[in-house]
SERO-4910 file (N, C-alpha, C, O; in steps of 0.05 Angstrom, whole numbers):
BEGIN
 pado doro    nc1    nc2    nc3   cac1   cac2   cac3    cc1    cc2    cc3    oc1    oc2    oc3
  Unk    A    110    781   -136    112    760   -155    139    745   -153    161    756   -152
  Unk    A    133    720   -151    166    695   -145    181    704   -177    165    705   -197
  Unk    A    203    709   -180    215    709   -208    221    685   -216    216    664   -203
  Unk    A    236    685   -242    227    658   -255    263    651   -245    267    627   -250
  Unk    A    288    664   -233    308    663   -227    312    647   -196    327    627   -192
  Unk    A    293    664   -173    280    660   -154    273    624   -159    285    609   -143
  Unk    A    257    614   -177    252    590   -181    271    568   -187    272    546   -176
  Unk    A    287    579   -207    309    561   -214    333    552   -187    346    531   -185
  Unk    A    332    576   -171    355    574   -147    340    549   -134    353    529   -128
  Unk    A    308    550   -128    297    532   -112    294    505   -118    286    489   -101
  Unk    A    302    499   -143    302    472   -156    326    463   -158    332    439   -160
  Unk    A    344    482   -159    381    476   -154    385    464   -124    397    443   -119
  Unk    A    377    476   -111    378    476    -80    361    450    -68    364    440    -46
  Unk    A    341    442    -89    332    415    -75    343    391    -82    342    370    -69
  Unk    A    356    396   -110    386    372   -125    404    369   -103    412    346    -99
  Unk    A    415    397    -82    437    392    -75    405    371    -36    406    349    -26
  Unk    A    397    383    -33    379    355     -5    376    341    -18    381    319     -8
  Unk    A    366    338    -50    365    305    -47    392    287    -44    395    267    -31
  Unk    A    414    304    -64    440    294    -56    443    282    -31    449    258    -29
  Unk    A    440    299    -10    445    290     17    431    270     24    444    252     34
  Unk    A    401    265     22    390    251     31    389    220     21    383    198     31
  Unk    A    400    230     -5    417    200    -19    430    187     -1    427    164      5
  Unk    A    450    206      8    476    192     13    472    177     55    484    159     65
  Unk    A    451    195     68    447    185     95    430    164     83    419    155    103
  Unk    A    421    149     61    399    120     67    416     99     52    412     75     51
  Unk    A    444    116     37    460     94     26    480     89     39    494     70     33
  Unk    A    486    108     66    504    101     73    496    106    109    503    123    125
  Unk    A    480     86    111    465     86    139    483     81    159    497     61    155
  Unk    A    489     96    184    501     90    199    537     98    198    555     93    214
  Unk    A    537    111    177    564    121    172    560    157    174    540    171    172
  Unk    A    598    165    179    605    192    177    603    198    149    626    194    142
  Unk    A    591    204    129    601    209    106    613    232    100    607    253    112
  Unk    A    628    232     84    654    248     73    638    266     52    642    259     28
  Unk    A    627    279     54    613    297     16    635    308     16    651    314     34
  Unk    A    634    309    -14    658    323    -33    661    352    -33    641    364    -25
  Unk    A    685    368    -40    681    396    -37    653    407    -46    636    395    -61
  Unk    A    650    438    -33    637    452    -43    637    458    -76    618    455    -91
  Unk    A    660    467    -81    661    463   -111    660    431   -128    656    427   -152
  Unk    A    664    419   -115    664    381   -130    638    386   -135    631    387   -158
  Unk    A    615    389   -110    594    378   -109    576    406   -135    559    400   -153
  Unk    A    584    427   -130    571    434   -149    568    433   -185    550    438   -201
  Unk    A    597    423   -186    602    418   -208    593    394   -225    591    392   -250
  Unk    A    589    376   -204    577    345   -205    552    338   -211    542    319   -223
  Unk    A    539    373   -194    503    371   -198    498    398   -220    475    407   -223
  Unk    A    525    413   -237    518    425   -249    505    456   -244    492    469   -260
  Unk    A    512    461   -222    491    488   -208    519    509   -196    544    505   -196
  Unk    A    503    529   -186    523    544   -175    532    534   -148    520    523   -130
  Unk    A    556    541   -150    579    549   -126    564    558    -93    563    549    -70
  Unk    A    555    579   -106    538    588    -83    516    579    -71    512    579    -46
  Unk    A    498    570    -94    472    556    -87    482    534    -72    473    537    -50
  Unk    A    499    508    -75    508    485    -58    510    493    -27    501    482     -8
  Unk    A    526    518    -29    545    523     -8    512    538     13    508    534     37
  Unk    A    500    548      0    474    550     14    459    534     28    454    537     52
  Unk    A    451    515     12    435    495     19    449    479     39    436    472     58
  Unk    A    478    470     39    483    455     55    491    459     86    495    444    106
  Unk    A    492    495     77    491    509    103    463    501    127    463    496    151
  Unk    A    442    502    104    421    499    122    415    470    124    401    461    143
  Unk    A    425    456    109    429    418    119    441    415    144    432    397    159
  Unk    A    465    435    153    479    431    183    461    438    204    457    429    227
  Unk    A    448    465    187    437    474    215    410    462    228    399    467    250
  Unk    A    400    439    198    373    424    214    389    399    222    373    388    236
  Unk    A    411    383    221    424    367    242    440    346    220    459    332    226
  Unk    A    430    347    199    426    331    181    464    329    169    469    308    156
  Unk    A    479    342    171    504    346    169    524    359    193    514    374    209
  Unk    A    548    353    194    567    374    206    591    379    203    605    359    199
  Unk    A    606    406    203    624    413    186    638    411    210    634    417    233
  Unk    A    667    397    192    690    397    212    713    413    195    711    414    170
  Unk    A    738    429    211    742    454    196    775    439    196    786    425    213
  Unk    A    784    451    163    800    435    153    789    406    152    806    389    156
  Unk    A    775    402    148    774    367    139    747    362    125    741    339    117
  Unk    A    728    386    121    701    373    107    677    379    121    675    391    142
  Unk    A    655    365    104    628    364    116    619    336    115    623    324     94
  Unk    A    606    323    136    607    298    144    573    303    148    558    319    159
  Unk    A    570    274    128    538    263    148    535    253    181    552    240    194
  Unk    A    510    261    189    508    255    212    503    230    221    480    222    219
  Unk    A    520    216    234    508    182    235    480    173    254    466    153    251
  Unk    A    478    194    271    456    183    286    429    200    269    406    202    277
  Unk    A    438    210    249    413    223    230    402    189    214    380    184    205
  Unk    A    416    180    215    412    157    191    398    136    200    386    121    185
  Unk    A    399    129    234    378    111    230    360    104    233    354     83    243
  Unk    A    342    125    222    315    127    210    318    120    184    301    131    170
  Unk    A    332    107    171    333    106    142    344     71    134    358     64    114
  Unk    A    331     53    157    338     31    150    324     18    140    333     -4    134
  Unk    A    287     25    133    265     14    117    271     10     89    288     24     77
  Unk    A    257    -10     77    265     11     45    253     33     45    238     43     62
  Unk    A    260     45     18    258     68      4    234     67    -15    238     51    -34
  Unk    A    212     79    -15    196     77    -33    193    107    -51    190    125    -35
  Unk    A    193    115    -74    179    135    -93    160    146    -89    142    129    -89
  Unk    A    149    168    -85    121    169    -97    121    192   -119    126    214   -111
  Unk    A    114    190   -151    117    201   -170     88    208   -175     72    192   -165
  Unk    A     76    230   -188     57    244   -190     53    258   -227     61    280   -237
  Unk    A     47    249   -231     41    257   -266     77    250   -278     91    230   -276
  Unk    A     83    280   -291    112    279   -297    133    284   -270    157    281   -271
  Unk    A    120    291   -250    141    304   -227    147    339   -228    164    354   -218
  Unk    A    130    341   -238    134    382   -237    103    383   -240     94    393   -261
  Unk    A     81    371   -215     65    381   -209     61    396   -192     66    384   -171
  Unk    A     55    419   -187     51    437   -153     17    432   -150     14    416   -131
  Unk    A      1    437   -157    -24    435   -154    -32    408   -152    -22    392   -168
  Unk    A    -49    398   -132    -64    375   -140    -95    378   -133   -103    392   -115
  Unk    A   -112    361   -148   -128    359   -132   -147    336   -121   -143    314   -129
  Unk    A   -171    339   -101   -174    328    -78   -172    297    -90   -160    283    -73
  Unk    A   -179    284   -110   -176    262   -111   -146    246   -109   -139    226    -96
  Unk    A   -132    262   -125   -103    254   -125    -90    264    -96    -70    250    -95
  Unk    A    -90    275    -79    -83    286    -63    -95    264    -46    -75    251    -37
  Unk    A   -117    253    -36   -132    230    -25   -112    193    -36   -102    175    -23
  Unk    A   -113    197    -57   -103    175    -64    -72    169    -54    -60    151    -42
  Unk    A    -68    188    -62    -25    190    -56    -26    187    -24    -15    168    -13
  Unk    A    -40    209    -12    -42    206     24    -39    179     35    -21    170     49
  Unk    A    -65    164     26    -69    138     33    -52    118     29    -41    103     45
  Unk    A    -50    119     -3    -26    105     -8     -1    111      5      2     90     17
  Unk    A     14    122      9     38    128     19     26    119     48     41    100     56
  Unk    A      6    125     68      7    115     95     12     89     95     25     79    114
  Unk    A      2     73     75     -5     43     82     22     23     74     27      0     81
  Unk    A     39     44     54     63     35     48     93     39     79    110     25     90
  Unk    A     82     67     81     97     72    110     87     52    130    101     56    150
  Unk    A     75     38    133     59     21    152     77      2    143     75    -13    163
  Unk    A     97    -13    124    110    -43    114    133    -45    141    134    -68    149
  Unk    A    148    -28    154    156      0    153    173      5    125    186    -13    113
  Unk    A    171     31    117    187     41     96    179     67     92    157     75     97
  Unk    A    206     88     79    207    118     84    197    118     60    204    104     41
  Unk    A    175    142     60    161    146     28    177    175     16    179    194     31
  Unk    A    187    176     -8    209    202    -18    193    211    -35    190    193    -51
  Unk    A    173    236    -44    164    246    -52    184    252    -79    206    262    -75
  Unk    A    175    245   -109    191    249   -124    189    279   -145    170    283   -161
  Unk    A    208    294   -141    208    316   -158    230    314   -185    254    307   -184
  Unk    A    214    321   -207    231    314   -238    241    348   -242    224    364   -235
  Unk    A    264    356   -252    274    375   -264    271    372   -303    267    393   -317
  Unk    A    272    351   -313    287    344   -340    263    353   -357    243    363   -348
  Unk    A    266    349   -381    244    360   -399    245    327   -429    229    312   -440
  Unk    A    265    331   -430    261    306   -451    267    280   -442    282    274   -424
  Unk    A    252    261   -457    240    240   -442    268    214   -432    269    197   -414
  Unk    A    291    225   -456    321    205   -445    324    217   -413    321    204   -392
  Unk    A    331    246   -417    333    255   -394    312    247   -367    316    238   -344
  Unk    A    289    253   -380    274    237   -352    280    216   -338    280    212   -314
  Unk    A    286    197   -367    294    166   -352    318    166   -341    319    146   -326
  Unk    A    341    178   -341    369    179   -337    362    196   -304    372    186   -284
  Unk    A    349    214   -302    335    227   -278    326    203   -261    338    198   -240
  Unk    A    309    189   -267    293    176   -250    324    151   -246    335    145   -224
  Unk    A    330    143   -266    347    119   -254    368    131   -233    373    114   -215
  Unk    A    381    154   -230    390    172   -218    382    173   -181    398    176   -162
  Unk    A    360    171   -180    345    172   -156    342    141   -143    336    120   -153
  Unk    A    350    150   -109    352    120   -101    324    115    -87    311    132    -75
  Unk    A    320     97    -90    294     88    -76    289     59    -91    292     55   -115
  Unk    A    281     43    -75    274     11    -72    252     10    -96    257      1   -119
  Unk    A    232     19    -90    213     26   -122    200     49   -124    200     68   -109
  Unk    A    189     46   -144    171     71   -159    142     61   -154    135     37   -157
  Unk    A    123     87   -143    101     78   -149     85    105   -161     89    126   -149
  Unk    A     70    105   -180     62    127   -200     30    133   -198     14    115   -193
  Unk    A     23    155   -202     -4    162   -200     -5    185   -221     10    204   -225
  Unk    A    -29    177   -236    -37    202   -258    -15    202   -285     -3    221   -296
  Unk    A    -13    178   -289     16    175   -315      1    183   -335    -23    176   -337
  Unk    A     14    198   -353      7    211   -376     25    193   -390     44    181   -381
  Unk    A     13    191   -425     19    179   -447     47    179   -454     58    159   -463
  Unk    A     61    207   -449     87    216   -451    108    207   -433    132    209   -434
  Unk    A     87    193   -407    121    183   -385    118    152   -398    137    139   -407
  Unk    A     91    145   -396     93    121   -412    123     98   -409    131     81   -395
  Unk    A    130    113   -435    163     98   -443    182    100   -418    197     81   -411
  Unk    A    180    136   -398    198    127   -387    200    107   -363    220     99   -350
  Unk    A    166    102   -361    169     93   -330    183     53   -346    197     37   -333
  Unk    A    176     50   -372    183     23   -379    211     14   -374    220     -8   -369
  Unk    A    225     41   -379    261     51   -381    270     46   -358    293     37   -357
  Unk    A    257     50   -337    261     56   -313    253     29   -300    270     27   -282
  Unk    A    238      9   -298    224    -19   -297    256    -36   -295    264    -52   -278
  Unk    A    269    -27   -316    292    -47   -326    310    -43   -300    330    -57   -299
  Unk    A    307    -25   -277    327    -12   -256    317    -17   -230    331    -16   -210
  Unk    A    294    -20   -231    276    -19   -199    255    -26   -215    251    -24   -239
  Unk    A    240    -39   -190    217    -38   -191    187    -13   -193    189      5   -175
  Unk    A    168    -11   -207    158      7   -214    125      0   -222    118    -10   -244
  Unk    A    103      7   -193     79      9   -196     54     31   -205     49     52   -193
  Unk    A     43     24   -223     18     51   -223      0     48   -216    -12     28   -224
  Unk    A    -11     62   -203    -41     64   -189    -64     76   -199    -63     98   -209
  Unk    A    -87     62   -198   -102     71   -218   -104     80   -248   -113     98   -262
  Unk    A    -90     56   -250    -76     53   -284    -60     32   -298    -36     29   -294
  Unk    A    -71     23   -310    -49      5   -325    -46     11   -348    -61     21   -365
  Unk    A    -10     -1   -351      4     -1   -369     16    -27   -372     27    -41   -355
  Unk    A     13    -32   -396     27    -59   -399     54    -63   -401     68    -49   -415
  Unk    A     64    -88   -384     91    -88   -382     91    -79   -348    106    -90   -331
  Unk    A     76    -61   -342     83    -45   -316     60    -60   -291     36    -57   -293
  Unk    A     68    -71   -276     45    -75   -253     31    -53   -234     42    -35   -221
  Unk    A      0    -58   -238    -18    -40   -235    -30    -50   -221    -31    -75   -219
  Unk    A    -49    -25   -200    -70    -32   -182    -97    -20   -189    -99      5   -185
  Unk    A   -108    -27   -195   -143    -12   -212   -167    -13   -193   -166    -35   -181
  Unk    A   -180     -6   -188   -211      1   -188   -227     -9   -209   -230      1   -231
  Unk    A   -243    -40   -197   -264    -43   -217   -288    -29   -221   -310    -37   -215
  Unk    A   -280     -4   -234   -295     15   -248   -325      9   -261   -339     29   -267
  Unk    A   -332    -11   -264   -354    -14   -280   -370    -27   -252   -394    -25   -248
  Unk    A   -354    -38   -237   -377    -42   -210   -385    -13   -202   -408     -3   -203
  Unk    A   -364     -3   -193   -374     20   -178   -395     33   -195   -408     51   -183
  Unk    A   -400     28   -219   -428     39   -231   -446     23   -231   -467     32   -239
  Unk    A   -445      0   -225   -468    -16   -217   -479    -16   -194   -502    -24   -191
  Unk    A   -460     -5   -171   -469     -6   -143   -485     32   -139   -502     39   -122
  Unk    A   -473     46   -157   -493     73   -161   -517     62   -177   -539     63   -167
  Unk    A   -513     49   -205   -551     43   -211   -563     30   -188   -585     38   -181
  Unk    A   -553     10   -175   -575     -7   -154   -582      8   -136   -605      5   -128
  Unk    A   -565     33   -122   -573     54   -101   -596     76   -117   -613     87   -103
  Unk    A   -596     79   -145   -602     97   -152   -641     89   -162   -661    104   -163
  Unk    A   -638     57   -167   -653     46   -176   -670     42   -138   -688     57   -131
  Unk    A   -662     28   -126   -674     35    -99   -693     52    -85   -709     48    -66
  Unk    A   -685     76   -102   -705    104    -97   -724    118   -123   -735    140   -126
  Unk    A   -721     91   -140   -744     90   -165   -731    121   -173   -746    141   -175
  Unk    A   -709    121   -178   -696    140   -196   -680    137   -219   -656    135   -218
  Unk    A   -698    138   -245   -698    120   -266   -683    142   -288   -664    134   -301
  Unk    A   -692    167   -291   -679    197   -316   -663    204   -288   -671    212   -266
  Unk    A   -638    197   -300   -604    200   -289   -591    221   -311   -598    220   -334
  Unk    A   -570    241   -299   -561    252   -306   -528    262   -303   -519    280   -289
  Unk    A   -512    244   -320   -479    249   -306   -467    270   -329   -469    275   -353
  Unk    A   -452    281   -302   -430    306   -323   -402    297   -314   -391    305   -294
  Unk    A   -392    282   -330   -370    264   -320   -346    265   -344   -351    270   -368
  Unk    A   -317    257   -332   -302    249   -353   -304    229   -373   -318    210   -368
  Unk    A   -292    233   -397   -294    205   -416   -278    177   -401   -281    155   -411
  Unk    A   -263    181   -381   -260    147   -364   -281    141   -355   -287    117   -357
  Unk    A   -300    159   -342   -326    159   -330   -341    142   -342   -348    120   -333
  Unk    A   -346    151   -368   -369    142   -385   -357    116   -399   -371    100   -412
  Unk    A   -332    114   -397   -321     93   -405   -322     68   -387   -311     48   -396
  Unk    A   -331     67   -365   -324     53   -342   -345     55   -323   -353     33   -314
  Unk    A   -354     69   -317   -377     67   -278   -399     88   -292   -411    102   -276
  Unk    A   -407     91   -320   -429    100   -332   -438     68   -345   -461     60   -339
  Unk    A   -421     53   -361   -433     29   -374   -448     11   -350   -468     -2   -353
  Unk    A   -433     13   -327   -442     -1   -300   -465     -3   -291   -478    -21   -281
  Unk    A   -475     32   -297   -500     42   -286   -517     25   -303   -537     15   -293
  Unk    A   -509     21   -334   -526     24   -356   -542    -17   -355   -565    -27   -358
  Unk    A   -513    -28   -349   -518    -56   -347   -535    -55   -322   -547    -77   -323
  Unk    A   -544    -44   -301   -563    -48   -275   -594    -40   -285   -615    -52   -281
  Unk    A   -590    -18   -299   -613     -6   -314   -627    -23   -334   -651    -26   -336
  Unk    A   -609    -36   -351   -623    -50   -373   -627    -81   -368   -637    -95   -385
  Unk    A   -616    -90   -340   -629   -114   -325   -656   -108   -306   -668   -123   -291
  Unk    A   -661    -82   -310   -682    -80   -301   -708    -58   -314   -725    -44   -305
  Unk    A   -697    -67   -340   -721    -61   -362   -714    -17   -373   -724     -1   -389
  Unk    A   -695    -17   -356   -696     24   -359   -676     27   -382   -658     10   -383
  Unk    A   -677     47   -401   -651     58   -411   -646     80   -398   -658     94   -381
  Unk    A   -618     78   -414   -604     95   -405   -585     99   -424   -564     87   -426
  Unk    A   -598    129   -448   -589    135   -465   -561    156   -467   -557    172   -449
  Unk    A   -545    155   -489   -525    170   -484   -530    202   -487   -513    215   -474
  Unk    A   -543    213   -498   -549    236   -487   -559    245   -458   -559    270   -455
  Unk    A   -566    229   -435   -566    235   -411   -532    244   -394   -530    254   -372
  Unk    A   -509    235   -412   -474    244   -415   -472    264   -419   -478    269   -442
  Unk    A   -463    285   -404   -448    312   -409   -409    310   -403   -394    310   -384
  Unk    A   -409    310   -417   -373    306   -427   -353    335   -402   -340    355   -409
  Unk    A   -356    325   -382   -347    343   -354   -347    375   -366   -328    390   -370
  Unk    A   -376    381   -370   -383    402   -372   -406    408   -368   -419    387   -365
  Unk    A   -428    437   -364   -450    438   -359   -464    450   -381   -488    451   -384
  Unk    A   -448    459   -396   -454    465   -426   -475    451   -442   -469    428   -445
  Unk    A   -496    458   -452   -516    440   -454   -531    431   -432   -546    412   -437
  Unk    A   -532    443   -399   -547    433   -381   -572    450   -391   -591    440   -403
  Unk    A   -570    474   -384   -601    488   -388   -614    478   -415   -638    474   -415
  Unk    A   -598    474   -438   -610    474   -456   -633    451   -453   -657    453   -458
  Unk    A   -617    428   -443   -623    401   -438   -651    404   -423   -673    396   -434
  Unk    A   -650    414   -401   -670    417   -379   -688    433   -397   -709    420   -397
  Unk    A   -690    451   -411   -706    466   -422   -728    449   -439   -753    448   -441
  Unk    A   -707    439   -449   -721    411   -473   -750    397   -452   -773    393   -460
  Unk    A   -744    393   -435   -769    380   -424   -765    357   -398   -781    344   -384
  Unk    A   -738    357   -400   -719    323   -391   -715    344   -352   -703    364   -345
  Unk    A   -734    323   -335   -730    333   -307   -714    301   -303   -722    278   -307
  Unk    A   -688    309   -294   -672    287   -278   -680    276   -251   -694    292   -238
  Unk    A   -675    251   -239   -684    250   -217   -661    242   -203   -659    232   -180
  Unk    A   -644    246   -218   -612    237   -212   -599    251   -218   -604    258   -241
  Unk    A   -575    265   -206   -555    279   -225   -529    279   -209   -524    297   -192
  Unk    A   -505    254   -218   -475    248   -222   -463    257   -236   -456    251   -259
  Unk    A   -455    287   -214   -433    309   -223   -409    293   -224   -404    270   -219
  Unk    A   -387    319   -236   -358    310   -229   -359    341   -208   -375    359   -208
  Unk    A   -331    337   -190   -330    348   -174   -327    379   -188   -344    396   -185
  Unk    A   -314    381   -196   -306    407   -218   -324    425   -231   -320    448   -239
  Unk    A   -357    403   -231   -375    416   -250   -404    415   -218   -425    428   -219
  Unk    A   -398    403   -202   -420    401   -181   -427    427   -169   -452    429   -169
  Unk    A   -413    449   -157   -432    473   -151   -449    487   -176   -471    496   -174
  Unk    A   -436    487   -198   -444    503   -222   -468    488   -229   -488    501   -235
  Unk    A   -470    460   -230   -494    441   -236   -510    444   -220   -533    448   -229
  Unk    A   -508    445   -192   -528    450   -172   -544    474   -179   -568    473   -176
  Unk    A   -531    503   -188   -540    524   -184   -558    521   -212   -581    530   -214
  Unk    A   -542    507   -233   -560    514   -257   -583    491   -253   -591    488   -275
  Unk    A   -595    475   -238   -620    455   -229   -638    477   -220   -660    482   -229
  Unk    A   -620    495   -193   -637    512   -178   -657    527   -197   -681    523   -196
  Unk    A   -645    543   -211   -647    567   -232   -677    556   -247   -697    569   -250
  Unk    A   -671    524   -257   -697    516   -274   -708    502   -257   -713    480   -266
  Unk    A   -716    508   -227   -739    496   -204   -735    469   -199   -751    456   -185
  Unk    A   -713    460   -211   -710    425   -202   -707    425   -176   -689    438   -164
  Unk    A   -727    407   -163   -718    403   -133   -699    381   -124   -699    357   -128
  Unk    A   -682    398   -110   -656    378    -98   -656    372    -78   -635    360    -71
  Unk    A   -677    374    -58   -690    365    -34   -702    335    -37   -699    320    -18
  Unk    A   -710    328    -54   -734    303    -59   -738    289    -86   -740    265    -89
  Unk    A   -737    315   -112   -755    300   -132   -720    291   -149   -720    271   -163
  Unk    A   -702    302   -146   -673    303   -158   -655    303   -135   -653    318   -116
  Unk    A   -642    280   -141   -615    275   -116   -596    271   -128   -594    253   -144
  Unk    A   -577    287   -123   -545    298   -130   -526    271   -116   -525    266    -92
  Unk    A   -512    257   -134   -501    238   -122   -462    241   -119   -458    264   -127
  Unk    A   -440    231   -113   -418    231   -112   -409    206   -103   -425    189    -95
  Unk    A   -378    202   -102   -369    180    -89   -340    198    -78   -319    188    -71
  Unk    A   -344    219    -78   -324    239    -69   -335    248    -37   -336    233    -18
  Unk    A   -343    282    -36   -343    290    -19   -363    300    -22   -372    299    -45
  Unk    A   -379    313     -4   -407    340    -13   -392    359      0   -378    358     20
  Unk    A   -399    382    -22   -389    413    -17   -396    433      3   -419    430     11
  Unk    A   -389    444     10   -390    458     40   -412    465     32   -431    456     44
  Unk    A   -415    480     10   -436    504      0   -469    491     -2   -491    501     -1
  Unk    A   -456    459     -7   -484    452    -17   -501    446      9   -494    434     29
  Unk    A   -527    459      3   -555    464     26   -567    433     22   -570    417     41
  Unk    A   -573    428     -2   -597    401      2   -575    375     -2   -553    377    -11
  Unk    A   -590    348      8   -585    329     18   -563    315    -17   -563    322    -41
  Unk    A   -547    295     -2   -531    280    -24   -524    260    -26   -504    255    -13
  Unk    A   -535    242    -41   -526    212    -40   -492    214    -38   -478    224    -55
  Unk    A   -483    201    -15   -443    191    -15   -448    168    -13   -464    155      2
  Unk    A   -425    160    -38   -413    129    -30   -392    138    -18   -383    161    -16
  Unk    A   -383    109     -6   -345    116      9   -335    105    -13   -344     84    -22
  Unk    A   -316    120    -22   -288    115    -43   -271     99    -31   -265    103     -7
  Unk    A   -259     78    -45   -238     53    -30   -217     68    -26   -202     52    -38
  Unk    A   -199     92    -17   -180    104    -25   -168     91     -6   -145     94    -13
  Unk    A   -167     77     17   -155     58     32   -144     26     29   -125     12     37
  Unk    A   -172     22     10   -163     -5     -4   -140      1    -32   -124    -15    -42
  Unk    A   -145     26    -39   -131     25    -56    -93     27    -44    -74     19    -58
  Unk    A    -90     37    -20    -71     33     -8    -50     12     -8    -28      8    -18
  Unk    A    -75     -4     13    -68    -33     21    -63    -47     -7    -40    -56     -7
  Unk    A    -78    -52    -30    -75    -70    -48    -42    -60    -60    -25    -77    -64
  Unk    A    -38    -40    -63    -12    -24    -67     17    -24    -57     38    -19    -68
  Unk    A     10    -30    -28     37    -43     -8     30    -71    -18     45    -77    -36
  Unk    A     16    -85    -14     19   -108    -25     41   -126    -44     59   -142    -44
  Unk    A     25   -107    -60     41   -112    -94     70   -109    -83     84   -127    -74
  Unk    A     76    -76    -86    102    -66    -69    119    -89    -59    137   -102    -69
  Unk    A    103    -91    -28    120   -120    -20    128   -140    -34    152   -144    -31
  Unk    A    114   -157    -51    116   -175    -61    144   -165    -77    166   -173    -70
  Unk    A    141   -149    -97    160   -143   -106    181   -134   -100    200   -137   -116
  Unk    A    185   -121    -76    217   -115    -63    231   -147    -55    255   -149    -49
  Unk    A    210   -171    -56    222   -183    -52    232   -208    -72    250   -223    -65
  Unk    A    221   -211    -91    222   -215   -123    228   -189   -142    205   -180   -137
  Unk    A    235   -177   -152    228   -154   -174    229   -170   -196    218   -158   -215
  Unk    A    238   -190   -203    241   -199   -234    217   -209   -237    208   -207   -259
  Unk    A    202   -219   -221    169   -223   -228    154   -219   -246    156   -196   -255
  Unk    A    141   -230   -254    121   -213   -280     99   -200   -272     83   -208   -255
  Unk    A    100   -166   -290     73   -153   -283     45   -167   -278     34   -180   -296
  Unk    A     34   -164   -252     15   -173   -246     -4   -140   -245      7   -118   -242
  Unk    A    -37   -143   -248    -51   -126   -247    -76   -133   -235    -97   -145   -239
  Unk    A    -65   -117   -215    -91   -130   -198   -112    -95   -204   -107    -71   -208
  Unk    A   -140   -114   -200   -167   -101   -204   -185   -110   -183   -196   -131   -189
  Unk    A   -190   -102   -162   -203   -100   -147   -233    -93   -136   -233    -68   -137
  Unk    A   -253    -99   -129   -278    -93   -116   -284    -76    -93   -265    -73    -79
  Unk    A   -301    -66    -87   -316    -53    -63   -333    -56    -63   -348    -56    -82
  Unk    A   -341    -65    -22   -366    -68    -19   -381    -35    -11   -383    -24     12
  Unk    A   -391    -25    -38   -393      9    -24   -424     13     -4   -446      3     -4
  Unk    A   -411     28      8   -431     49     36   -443     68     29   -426     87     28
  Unk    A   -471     78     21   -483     94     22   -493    114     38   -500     98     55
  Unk    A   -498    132     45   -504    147     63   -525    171     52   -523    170     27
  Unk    A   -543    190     58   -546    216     62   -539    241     75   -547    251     96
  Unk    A   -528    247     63   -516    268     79   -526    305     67   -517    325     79
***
């Protein structure tokens, strides 16, 4: 088991690389001078030892070199790789370790298409806990802009705090005041009713988030009721399967069923269990991935996670080269691809 001591050294120790890595993109092309061992620890608040660690192993990947009696010096031919801008990439509050496949897909892409302007992407890690501190953290950190994925209610204020210092985008999300890149969400549920409607598959069944049903469920509902079907709100399971058997028991055979990824093996198995066939009479749809595990066939759309990229350096650009600009929010289309698989 990692101790919880063990952890704290490891979060001291990445204050003192980012330190460094500050100072080779601010000071490109130069020897830099870092401050004593003791200055610098005192400066970032951590131990003596922990600095004197970390920067040991900064020399020995090239990134520094110690000259005796006179200091530790940045490496100049380390630095110029570091003449792009600087871009962020921030992830909920910044003390996420886990992600998953969607956000992990999104950030990937995005960050390639930003590295493509050319520009170095800095993966952003937060230490702070209250929300001054966050913002005094983030303004702290150098980088040309911020770009955010998965903002919770609580960074909210700080990413606004932080707006006033750099520039600062969220993806798949808006916040007002803040420039955003979105997914027109209520298409992408119109382009599943018209696929779904195609194969005279009319009793649909989603186990989805409340953005879901907020957004690419009404989609489905406006394709359905231009073409005479409802599509009542009890066919909604609130990203759970709770209430599936019951449901199925009732009498209700789906001929559709839009899992969330989280709830899609457990849904599959509980269809199996009450003889729904997922070969022919019931087709399991996604706009994600199909699961290793799963045997019978699956409607895939392709997810824009590329466009969502591109529309993202965009913005980006525009703004490294204006920032006083006013939040623009762009919302975007896909022409989506179907497949069987």
């Amino acid at each position: 088991m990692i101790s919880a001591n063990s952890r704290k050294r490891d979060s001291a120790r990445m204050q003192v690389r980012r330190y460094v890595m500050d100072l080779l993109w601010q000071h490109a092309g130069e020897a830099y001078h870092l401050p004593s061992n003791k200055e610098l620890a005192d400066e970032l608040g951590i131990a003596r030892s922990t600095a004197q660690l970390e920067l040991k192993l900064l020399i020995e990947e090239g990134y520094l070199t110690a000259k005796h009696g006179v200091g530790t010096f940045t490496v100049p031919s380390k630095m110029q790789q570091f003449r792009a801008p600087l871009i962020g990439i921030l992830n909920g509050d910044g003390k996420t370790i886990y992600e998953p496949f969607y956000i992990v897909s999104l950030k990937s892409h995005t960050a390639t298409e930003l590295a493509k302007q050319p520009a170095l992407i800095q993966e952003i890690r937060l230490f702070s806990e209250r929300e001054n501190d966050l913002a005094t953290e983030l303004r702290g950190i150098d980088c040309n802009a911020l770009v955010c994925f998965n903002v919770s209610s609580a960074m909210e204020p700080v990413l606004r705090e932080t707006r006033k210092f750099r520039p600062v985008i969220t993806v798949d999300m808006r916040i007002d005041g803040i420039p955003s890149v979105e997914l027109d969400r209520r298409e992408k549920g119109r382009a599943l009713g018209r696929a779904l409607l195609a194969e005279n598959r009319t009793n649909v069944l989603f186990i989805q988030s409340e953005r879901y049903r907020a957004t690419t469920f009404l989609g489905v509902r406006d394709v359905f009721t231009e073409a005479g079907h409802t599509l009542p709100d009890e066919c909604f399971l609130l990203n759970t399967t709770e209430g599936l058997s019951e449901l199925l028991e009732s009498g209700f055979h789906p001929q559709a069923v839009a899992p969330s990824l989280e709830t899609f093996e457990e849904a599959a198995q509980i269809l199996r269990e009450h003889d729904i066939d997922l070969n022919e009479k019931c087709r399991l749809a996604t706009f994600m991935f199909k699961p290793r595990k799963m045997q019978e066939p699956v409607l895939l759309f392709d997810f824009p996670f590329e466009e969502f990229g591109r529309q993202t350096a965009k913005v980006v650009s525009r703004l490294l080269e204006n920032p006083d600009q006013e939040a623009e929010h762009i919302v975007f289309k896909h022409n989506y691809k179907t497949t069987v698989v």
